[in-house]
VOLO-82650 format. One line per field, with one value per residue: residue number from 1; residue in three letters; z, y, x of N, C-alpha, C, O in turn. Coordinates in steps of 0.1 Angstrom, whole numbers. Layout:
n c(NUM;...);
res c(ALA;...);
nzz c(Z;...);
nyy c(Y;...);
nxx c(X;...);
cazz c(Z;...);
cayy c(Y;...);
caxx c(X;...);
czz c(Z;...);
cyy c(Y;...);
cxx c(X;...);
ozz c(Z;...);
oyy c(Y;...);
oxx c(X;...);
This chain:
n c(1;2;3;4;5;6;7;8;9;10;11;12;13;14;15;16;17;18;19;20;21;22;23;24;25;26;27;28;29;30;31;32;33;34;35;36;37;38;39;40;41;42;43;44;45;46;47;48;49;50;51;52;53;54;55;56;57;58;59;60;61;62;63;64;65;66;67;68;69;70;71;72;73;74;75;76;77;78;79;80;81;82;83;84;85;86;87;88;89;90;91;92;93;94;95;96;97;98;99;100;101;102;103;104;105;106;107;108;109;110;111;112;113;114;115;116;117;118;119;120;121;122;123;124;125;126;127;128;129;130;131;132;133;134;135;136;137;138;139;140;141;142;143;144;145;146;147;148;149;150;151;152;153;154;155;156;157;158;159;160;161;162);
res c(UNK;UNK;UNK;UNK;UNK;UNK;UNK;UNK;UNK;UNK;UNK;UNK;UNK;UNK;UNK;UNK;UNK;UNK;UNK;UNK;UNK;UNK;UNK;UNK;UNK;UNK;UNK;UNK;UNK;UNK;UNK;UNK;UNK;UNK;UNK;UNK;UNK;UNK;UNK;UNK;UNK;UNK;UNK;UNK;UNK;UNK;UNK;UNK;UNK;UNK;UNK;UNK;UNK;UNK;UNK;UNK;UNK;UNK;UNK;UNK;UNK;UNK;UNK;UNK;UNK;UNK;UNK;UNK;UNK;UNK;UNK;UNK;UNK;UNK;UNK;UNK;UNK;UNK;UNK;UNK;UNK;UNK;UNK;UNK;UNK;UNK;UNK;UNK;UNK;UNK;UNK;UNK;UNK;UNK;UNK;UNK;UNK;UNK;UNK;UNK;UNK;UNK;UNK;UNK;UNK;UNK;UNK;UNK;UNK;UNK;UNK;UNK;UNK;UNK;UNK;UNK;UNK;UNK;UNK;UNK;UNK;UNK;UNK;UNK;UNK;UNK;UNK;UNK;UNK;UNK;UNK;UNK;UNK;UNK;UNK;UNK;UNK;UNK;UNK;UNK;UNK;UNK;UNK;UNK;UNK;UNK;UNK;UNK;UNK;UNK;UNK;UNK;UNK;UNK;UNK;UNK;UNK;UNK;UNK;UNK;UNK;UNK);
nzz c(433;421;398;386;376;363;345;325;314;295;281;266;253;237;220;210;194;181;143;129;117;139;160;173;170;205;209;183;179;194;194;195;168;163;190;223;237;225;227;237;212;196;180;180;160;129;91;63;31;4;-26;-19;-4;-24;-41;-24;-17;-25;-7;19;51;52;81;89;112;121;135;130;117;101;87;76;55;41;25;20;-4;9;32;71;96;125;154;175;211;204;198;214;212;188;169;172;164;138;123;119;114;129;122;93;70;84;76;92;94;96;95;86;86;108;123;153;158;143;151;178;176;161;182;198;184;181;207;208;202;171;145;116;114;106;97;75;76;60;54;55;40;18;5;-5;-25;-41;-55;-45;-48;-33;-14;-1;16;4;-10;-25;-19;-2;34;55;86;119;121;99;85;96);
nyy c(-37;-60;-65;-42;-44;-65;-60;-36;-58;-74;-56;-45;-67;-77;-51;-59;-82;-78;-67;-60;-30;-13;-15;-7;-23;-24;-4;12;37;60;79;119;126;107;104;101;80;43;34;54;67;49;50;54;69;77;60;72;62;65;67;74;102;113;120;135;158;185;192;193;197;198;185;183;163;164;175;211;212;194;199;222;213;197;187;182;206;233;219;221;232;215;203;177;181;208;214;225;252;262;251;265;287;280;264;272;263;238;223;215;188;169;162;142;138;120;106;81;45;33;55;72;95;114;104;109;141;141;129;148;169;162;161;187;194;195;182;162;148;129;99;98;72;64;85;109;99;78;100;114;92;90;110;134;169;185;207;227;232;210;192;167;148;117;120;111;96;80;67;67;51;25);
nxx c(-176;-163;-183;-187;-160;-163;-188;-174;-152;-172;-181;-158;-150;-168;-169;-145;-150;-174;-176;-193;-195;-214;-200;-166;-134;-113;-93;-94;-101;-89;-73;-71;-78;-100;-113;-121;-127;-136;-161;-174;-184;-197;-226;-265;-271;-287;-272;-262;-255;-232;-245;-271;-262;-245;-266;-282;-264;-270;-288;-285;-262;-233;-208;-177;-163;-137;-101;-92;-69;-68;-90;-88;-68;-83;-115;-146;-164;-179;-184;-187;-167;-169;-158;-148;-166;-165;-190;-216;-209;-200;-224;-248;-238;-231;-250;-279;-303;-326;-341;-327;-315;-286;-253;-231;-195;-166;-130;-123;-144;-132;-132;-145;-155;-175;-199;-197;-201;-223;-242;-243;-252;-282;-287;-287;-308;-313;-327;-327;-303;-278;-246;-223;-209;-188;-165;-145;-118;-130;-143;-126;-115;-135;-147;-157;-163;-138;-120;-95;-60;-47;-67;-66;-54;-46;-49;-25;-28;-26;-50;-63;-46;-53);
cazz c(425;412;389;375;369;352;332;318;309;286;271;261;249;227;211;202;192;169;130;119;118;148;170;168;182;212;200;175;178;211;192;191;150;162;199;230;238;213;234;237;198;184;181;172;148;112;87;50;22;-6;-34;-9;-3;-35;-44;-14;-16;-22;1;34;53;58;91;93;129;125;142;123;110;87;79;63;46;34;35;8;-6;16;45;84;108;137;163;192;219;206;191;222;214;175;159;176;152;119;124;129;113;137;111;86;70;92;77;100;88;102;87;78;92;119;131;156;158;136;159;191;170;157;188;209;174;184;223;216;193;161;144;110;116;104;98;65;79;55;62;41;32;10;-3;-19;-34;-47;-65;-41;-46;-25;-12;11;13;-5;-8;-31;-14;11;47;67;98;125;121;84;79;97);
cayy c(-35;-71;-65;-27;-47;-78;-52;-33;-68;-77;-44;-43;-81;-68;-47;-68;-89;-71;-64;-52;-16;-9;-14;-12;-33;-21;7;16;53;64;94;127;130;98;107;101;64;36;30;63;70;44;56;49;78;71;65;76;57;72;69;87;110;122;128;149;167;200;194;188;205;187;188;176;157;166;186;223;209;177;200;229;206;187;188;186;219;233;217;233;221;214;193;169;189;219;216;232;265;262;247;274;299;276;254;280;257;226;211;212;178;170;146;148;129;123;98;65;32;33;69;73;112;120;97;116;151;139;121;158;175;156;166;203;200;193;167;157;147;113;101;92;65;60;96;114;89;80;109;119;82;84;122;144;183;188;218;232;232;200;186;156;140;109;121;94;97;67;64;67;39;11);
caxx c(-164;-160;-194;-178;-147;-168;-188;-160;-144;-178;-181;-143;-148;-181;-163;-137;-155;-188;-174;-204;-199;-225;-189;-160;-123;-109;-79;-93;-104;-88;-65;-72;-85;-114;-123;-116;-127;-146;-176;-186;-184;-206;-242;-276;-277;-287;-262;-260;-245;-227;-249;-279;-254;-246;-281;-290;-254;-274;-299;-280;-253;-222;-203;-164;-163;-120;-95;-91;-61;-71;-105;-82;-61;-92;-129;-158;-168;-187;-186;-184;-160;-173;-146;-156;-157;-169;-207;-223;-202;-200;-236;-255;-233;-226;-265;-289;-314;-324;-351;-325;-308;-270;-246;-215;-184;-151;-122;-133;-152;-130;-130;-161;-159;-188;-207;-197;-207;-241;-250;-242;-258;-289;-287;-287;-320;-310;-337;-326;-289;-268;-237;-220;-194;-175;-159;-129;-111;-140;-153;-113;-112;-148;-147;-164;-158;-130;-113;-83;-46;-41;-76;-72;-39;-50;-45;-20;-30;-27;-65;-63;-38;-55);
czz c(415;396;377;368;355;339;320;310;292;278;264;253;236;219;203;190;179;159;126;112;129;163;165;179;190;206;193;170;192;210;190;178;157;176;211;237;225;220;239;220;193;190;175;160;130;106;74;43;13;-16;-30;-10;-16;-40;-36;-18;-13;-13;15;36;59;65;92;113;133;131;126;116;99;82;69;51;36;37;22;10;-2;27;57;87;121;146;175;201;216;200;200;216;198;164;165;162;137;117;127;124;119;128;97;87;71;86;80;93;94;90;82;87;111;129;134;161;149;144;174;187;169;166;198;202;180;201;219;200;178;153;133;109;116;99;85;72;74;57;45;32;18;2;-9;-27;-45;-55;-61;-43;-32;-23;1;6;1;-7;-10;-27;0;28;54;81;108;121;106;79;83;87);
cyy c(-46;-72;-51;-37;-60;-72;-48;-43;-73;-70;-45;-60;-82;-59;-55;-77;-88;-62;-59;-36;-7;-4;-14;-16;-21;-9;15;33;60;76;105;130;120;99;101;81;57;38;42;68;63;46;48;60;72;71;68;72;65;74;82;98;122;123;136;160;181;206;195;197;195;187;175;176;164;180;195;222;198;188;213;229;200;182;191;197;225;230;226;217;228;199;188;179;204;225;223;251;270;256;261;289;294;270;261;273;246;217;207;197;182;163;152;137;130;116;89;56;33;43;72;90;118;113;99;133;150;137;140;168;174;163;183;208;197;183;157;151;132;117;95;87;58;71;106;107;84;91;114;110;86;100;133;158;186;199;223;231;222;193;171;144;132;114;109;102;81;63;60;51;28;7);
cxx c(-161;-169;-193;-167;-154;-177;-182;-154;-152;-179;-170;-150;-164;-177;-158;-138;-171;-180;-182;-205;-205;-211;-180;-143;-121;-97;-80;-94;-98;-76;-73;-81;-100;-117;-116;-116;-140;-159;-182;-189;-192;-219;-254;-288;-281;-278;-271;-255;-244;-234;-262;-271;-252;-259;-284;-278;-260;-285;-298;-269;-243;-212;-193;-162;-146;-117;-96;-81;-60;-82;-96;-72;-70;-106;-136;-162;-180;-193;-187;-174;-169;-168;-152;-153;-161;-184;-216;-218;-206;-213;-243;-255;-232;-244;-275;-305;-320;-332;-341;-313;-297;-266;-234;-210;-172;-141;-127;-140;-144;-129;-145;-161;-171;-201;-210;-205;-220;-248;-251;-252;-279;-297;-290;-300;-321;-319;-332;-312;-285;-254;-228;-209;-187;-161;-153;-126;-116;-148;-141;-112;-128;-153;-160;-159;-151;-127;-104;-70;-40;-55;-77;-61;-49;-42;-41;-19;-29;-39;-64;-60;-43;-69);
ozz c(403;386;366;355;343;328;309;299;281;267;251;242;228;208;192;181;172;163;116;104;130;172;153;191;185;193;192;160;199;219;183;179;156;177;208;239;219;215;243;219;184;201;169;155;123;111;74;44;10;-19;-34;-20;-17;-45;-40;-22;-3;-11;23;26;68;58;93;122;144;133;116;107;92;70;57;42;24;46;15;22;-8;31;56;85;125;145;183;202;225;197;194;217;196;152;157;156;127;107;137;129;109;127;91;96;65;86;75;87;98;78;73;98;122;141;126;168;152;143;181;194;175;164;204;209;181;204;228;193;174;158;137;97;125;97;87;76;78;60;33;20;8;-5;-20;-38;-56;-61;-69;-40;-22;-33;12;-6;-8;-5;-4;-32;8;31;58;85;103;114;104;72;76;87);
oyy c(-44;-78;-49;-37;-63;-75;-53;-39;-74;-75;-44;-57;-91;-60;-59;-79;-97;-51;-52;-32;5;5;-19;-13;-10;-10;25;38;64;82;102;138;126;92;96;74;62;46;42;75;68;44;38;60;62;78;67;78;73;86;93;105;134;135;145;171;188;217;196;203;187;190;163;184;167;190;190;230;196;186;213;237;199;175;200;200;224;235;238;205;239;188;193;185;212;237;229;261;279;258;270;296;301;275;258;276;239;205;197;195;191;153;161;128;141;118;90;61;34;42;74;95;129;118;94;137;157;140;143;175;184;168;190;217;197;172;146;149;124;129;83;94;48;67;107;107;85;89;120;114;82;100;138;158;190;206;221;230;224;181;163;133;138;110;100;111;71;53;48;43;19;-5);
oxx c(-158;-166;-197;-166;-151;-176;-183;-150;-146;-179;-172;-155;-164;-182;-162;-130;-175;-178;-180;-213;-202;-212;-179;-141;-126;-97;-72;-89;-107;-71;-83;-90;-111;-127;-105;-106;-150;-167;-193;-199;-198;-222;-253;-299;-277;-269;-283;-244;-254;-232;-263;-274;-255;-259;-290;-283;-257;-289;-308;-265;-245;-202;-196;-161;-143;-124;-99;-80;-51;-83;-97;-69;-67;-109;-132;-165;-191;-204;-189;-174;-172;-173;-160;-142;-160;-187;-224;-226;-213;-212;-240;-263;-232;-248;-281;-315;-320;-329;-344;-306;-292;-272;-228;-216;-168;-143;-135;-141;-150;-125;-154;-170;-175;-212;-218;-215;-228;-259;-261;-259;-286;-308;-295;-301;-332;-316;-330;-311;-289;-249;-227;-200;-181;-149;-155;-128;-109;-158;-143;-108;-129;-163;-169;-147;-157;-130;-109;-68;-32;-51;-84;-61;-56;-31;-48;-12;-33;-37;-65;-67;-40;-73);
């Protein structure tokens, strides 16, 4: 019990503690829109930076990590939703290609939901699949084809704002 509890202590303190991107602090993702805990959200999926990004655009399929309520307010044109939590039920029907290029996305840097998505995307066969983490947030500041209810308005969300 004392070596679970001394585990746990290092992992939380590894977090905290690794800025890089690769992790992230303790708190940070632990609502609803970014997943359920940090330490299961950060991956060793590929990522994708933005300029990549916009060159593939038409070559990849782009999967929002968010609830059904941030993705029909706001979501590059073209996207799927597909929500933590429900990729076993929902890629099957939206993903019928497994060889083809994934880039999941959620909110921003600190929202590890696209990193729980990809890593499950991955599990149920999927081959080509990363993760643009910069997210939303970045792709309405930086003049991606948007679309939904309000597409081009910054989503404040807890997650959002830090």
């Amino acid at each position: 019990m004392k070596k679970s509890l001394a585990l746990q202590a290092l992992v939380a303190l590894t977090l905290v503690v690794s800025s890089n991107g690769l992790a992230i602090a303790k708190g940070d993702c632990s609502d609803k829109e970014c997943g359920k805990s940090c330490a299961d959200k950060v991956s060793a999926i590929p990522t994708i930076n933005r300029k990549a990004l916009k060159a593939e655009l038409s070559k990849v399929t782009l999967v929002e990590a968010l609830p059904e309520s941030i993705f029909s307010r706001s979501h590059v044109k073209g996207s799927l939703n597909i929500e933590m939590g429900s990729e076993a039920k929902l890629a099957p029907e939206l993903l019928k290609d497994k060889d083809a290029k994934i880039v999941v996305y959620c909110m921003n840097t600190k929202c590890h939901a696209s990193d729980a998505v990809a890593k499950e995307l991955t599990k149920l066969g999927y081959k080509h699949v990363s993760i643009y983490r910069e997210g939303l947030m970045d792709m309405i500041s930086n003049g991606f084809d948007m679309e939904g209810t309000n597409p081009k308005e910054p989503i404040m969300t807890k997650t959002a704002a830090q």
